[in-house]
C-alpha positions in Angstrom: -20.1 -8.6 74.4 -22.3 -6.6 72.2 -26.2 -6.7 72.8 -27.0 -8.3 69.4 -24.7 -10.8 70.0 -26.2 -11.9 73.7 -29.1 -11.9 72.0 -28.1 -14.4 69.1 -26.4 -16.7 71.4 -29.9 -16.6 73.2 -31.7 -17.5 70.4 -29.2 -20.7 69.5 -29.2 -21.9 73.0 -33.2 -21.7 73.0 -33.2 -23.6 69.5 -31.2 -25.9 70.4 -32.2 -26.6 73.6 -35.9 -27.4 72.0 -34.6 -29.4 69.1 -31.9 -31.7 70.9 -29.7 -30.9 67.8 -29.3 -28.6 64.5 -26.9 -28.3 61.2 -24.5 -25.0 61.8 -25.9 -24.4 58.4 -29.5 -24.8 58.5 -29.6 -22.7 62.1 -27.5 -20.3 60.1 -30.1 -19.6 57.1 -33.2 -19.6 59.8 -31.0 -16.8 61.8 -30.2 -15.0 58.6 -26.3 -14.5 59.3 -23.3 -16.3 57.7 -21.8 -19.5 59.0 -18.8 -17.6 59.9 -20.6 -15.2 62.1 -22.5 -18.5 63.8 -19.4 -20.4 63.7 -17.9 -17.9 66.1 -20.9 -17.5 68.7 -21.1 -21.5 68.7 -17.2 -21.7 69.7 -17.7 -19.2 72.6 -21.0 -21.3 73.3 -19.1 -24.6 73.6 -16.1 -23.3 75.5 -18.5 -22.0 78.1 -20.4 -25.7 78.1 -23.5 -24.1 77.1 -23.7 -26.7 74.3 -22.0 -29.4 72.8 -20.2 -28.9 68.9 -19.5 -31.5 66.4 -18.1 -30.4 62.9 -21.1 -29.2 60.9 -23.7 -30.1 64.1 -24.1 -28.8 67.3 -26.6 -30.6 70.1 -28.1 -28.9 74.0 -26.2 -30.6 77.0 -27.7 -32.9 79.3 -28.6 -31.9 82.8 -30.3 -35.1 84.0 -29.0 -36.6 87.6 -25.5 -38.8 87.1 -26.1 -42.6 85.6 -29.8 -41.3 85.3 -32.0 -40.2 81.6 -33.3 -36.5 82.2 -37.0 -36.7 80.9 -35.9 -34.0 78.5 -33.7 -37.0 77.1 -36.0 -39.6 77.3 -38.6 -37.8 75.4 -36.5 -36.7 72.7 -36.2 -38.7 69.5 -33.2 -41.6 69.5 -30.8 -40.8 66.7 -29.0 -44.5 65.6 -25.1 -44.5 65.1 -24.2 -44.7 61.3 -21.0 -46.5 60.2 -19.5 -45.1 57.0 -17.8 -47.9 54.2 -14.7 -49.5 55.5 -12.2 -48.3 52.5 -10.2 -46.2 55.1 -11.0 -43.4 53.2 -13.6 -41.5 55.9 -13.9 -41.6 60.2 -16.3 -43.8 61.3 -19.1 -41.7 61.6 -21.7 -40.3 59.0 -20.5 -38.2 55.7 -24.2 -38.0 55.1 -25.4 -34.7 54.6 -21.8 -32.9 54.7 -20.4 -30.2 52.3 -17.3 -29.7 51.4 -16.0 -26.9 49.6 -13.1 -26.7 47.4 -11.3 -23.8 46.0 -9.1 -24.5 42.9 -7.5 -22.1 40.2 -9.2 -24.1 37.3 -11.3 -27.3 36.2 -9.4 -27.9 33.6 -5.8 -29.5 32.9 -4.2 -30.8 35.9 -6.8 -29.5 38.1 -9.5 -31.3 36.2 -8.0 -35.2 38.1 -7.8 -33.3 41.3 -11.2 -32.7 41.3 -12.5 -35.6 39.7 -10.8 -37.5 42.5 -12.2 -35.5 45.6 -15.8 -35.7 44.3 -15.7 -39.1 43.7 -14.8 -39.7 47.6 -16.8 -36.9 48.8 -19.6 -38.4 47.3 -19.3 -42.3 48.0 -19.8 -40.6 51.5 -22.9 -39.4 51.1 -21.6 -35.4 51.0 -21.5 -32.9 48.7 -18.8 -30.6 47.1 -18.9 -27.5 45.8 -16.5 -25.8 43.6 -14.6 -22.0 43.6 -12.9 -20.9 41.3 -9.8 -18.7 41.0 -8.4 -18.2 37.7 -5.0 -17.3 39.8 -6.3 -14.2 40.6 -5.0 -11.9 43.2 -7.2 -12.3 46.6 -9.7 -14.3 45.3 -8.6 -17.7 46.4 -9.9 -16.0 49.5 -13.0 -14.7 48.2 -14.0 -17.7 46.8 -13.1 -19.6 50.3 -15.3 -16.9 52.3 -18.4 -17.9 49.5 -18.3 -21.5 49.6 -18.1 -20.8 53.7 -21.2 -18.2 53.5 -23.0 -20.9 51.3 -22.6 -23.4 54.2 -19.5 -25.2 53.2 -18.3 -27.6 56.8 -14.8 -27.9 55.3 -12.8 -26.3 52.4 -10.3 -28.1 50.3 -7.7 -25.1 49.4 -5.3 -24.7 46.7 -4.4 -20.8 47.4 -3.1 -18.4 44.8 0.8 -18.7 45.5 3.1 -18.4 42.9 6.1 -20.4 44.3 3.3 -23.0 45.9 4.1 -21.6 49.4 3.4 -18.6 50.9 5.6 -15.6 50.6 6.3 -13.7 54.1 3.3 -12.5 55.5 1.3 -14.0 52.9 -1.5 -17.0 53.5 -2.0 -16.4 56.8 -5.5 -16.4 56.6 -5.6 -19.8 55.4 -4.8 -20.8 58.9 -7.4 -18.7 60.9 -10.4 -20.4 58.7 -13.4 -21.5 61.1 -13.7 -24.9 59.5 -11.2 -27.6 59.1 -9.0 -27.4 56.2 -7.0 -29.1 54.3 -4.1 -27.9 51.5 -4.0 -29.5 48.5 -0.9 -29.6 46.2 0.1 -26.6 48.2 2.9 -26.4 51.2 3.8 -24.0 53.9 7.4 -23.9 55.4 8.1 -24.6 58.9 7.2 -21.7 60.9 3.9 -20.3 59.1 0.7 -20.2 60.0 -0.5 -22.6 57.3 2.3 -25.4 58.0 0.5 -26.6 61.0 -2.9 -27.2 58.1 -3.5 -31.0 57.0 -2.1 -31.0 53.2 -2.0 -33.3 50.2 0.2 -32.7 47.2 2.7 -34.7 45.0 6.2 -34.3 45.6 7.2 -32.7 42.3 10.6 -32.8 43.8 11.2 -36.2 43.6 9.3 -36.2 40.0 11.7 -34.1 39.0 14.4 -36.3 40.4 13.3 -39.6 39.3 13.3 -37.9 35.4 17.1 -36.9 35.9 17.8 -40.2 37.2 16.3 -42.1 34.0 18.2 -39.9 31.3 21.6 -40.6 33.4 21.0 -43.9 32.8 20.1 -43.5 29.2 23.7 -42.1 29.5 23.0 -38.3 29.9 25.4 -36.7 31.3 24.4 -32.6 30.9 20.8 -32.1 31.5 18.5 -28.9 31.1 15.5 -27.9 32.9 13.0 -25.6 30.8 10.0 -24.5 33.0 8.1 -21.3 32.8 7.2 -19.6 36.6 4.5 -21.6 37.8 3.9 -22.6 41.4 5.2 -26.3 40.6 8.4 -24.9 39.1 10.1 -24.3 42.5 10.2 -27.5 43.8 10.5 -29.1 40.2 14.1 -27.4 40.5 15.5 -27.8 43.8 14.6 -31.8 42.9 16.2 -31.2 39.6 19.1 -29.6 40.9 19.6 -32.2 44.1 19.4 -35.0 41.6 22.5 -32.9 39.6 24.8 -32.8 42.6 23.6 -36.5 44.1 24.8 -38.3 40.7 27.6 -35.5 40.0 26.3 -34.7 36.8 27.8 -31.3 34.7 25.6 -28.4 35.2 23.4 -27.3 32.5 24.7 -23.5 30.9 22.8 -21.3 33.1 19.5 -19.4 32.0 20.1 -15.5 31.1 19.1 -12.7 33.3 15.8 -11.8 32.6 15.5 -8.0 30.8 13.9 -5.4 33.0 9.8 -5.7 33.3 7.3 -8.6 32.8 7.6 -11.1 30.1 4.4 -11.8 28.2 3.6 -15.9 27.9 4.7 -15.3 24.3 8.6 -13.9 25.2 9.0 -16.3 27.9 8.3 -19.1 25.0 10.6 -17.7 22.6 13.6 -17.3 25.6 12.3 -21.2 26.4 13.5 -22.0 22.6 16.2 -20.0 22.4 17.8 -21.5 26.0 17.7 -24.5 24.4 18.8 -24.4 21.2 21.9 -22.7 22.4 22.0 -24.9 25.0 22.3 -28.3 23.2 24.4 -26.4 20.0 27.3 -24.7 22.3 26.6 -26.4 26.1 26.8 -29.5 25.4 23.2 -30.8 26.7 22.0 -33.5 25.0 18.4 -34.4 27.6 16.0 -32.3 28.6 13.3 -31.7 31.3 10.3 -29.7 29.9 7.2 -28.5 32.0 4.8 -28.8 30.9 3.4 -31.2 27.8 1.5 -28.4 26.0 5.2 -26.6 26.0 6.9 -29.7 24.9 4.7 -30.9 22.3 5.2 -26.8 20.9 9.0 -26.7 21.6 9.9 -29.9 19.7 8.9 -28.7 15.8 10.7 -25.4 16.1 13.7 -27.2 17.6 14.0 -29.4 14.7 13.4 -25.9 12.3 16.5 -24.6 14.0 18.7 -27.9 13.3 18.3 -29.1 16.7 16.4 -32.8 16.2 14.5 -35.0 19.3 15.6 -37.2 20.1 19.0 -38.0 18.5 19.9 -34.1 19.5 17.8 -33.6 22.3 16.0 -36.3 24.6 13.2 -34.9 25.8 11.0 -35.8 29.3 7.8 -33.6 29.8 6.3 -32.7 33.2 2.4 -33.5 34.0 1.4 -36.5 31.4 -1.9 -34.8 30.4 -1.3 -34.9 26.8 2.3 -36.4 26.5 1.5 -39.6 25.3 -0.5 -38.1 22.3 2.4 -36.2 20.7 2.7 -37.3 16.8 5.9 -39.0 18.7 4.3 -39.9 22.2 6.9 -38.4 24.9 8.2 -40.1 27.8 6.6 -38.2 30.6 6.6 -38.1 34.9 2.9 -37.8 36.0 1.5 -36.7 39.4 -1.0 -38.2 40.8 -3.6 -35.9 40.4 -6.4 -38.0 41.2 -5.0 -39.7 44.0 -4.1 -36.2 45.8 -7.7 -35.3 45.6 -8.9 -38.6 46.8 -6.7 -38.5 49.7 -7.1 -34.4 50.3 -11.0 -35.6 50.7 -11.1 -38.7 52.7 -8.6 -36.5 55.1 -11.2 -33.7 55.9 -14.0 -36.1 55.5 -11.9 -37.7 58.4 -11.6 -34.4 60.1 -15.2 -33.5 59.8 -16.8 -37.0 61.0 -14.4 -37.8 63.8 -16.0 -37.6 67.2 -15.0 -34.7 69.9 -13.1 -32.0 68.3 -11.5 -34.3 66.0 -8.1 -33.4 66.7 -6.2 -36.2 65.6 -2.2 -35.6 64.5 -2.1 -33.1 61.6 -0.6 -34.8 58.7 1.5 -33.8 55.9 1.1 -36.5 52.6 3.0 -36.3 49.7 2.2 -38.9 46.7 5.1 -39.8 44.7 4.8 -39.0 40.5 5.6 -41.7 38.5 7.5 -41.9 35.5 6.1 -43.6 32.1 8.3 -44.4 29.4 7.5 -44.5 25.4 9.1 -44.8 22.4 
């Protein structure tokens, strides 16, 4: 071990030993390094039993005689047990005082219930969240996880930067090697990576997806598109779309067209959008269509109808998200996630992480919230 760090550990062990117990981030400021840096000297700390560690506090051991009070124990203040509100939502012990960070591409849009649903929690518990942004830039998901950590964050609500919503081989790995619990929200990880073994919260778009084919069969569909520009909910928004095809034997959809050499600008990928399905519905036979997302919809539908194509008597149309769906100058049937739910749950599950006593290693769990569909005419 290096000299400075001896001599930090020193330093924490003396602190704490005077104090009876300290916030990781408080001890962090008065040291002047980062939580990470602490975070690391207070595990090696705790495996040796120099001290004991509880998410976001750590506390000196006891060296008084067995079934006896050392009268380093009996002189030190009494701290009083602290249930938190029975709504299932939090562990039993204290929220009070906690931070939680939570790195999102945007606050707006979909991203705008996620968050509005994880603050709400976070703060009926008495914590505090903070906010990083990503704008879906490359690496910054994890720049913005290392600042909300630096800043004293005791757990990180993550929505990383991958475009298919998993990880791509050898990417996100860091995500698992965080020093603070974590939890994924509307992201996944396939069995086998690093990141599949995290806590995570995210609709299943999947069965959204699914549920949406299922109503336009029984509307009498029978050949069904799906129009959805590459986002990270577009993967799994297909392979639901596409089980729900071969489950109720439906007639594929004509398939896209290869894609022209080079990257598409937002503008091209609308225009091949439009184009798809106009030919689609005037020489393939599709007569119902899945559209991701509602601002694409609500765009699509007038210059469908310019090119002869009308909704619905040509076209039935469902849209993806329900943010703006219903105010269409014809409100659209639409299948809605539960944003606000995922960030309520996403919460209470590393609140539950960060107030359970011990290590807090309860079963790592994997929830998925089921959208719902909402029909208008």
């Amino acid at each position: 071990m290096r000299p400075h760090v001896d001599q930090r550990q020193a330093q924490v062990l003396a602190l704490v030993r005077a104090r009876g117990s300290v916030r990781v981030a408080d001890l962090a400021r008065e040291l002047g390094v980062s939580p990470v840096t602490l975070r690391r000297d207070i595990e090696a700390m705790a495996a040796r039993g120099e001290i004991h560690r509880m998410h976001g506090v750590i506390s000196r051991v006891e060296t008084g005689p067995p079934g006896g009070v050392s009268a380093e124990r009996a002189s030190a203040p009494v701290t009083p047990s602290i249930t938190g509100p029975a709504d299932g939502q939090a562990g039993s012990a204290s929220a009070e005082g906690l931070v939680v960070g939570m790195v999102v591409p945007t606050t707006e849009y979909y991203y705008a219930d996620v968050v509005r649903g994880a603050r709400e929690v976070v703060e009926a518990h008495g914590a505090r969240l903070t906010v990083g942004l990503t704008r879906y830039l490359p690496g910054e998901d994890r720049t913005q996880a290392d600042r909300l950590l630096s800043t004293g964050a005791d757990g990180l609500l993550l929505t990383p930067n991958w475009d298919a919503g998993s990880p791509g081989p050898g990417e996100g790995v860091w995500t698992a090697e965080l020093p603070v619990p974590t939890v994924l929200v509307e992201r996944w990880a396939p069995p086998g990576h690093p990141a599949a073994a995290l806590d995570r919260v995210a609709s299943d778009h999947a069965h959204g997806a699914a549920t949406a084919v299922q109503h336009l069969v029984e509307r009498g569909h029978r050949r069904i598109a799906l129009a959805s520009r590459a986002t990270p909910t577009t993967p799994r928004l297909r392979a639901g779309y596409e089980a729900a095809v071969a489950a109720l034997g439906l007639e594929p959809a004509p398939p896209w067209p290869e894609a022209g050499p080079g990257p598409l600008s937002d503008a091209d990928l609308f225009a091949r959008t439009l184009d798809y399905l106009c030919e689609a519905v005037t020489a393939g036979g599709v007569s119902a269509a899945l559209i991701h997302s509602d601002t694409d919809a609500i765009m699509l539908i007038p210059r469908l109808q310019a090119r002869g194509v009308r909704v619905p008597e040509d076209l039935a149309v469902i849209t993806y998200d329900d943010e703006v769906a219903g105010l269409a100058d014809v409100p659209l049937s639409a299948v809605a996630p539960a944003k606000r739910e995922v960030g309520a749950r996403a919460a209470g599950l590393l609140l539950d992480r960060l107030t359970a006593k011990g290590d807090g290693e309860g079963p790592r769990q994997h929830v998925e919230l089921l959208p719902r569909l909402t029909i208008r005419s």
